[in-house]
C-alpha angles and dihedrals in degrees: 000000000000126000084243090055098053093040086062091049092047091050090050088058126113113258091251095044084052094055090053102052085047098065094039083056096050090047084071105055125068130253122285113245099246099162123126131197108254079214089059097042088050081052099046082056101042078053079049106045088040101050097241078124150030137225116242128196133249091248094042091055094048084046089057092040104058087035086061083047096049089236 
C-alpha cells in the first residue's frame, strides 16, 4: 500500500479513530531535540531587556510562520 493510500484511509477515518492512529504513530518516532543552551536563553533576555530585539505575540508568530510556509 502506498503512503497515498493510507493517507487517504487515515484521513476517512472518524476524528477519534484518528486520534487515535496519531498517538500510536508518534509513539514511534523519537523525541524531538527541544534543549537550549542556558547560555542562549540568557542571551535571548539580555537582546530583550536591551532592545536589540522585540517581543512578538503567539499569534504573530503563528502569522510569520505559516507566511514563511506560504500558507
Amino acid at each position: 500500500m502506498k503512503v497515498e493510500e493510507i493517507e487517504h484511509e487515515a484521513l476517512a477515518l472518524p476524528e477519534r479513530d484518528r486520534v487515535t492512529l496519531l498517538s500510536k504513530l508518534l509513539a514511534t518516532l523519537p523525541p524531538a531535540d527541544t534543549q537550549i543552551a542556558d547560555e542562549v536563553v540568557e542571551q535571548r533576555e539580555r537582546d530583550l531587556d536591551s532592545g536589540k530585539t522585540a517581543a512578538i505575540s503567539q499569534a504573530e508568530f503563528v502569522r510569520r510562520v505559516q507566511a514563511n510556509r506560504g500558507a
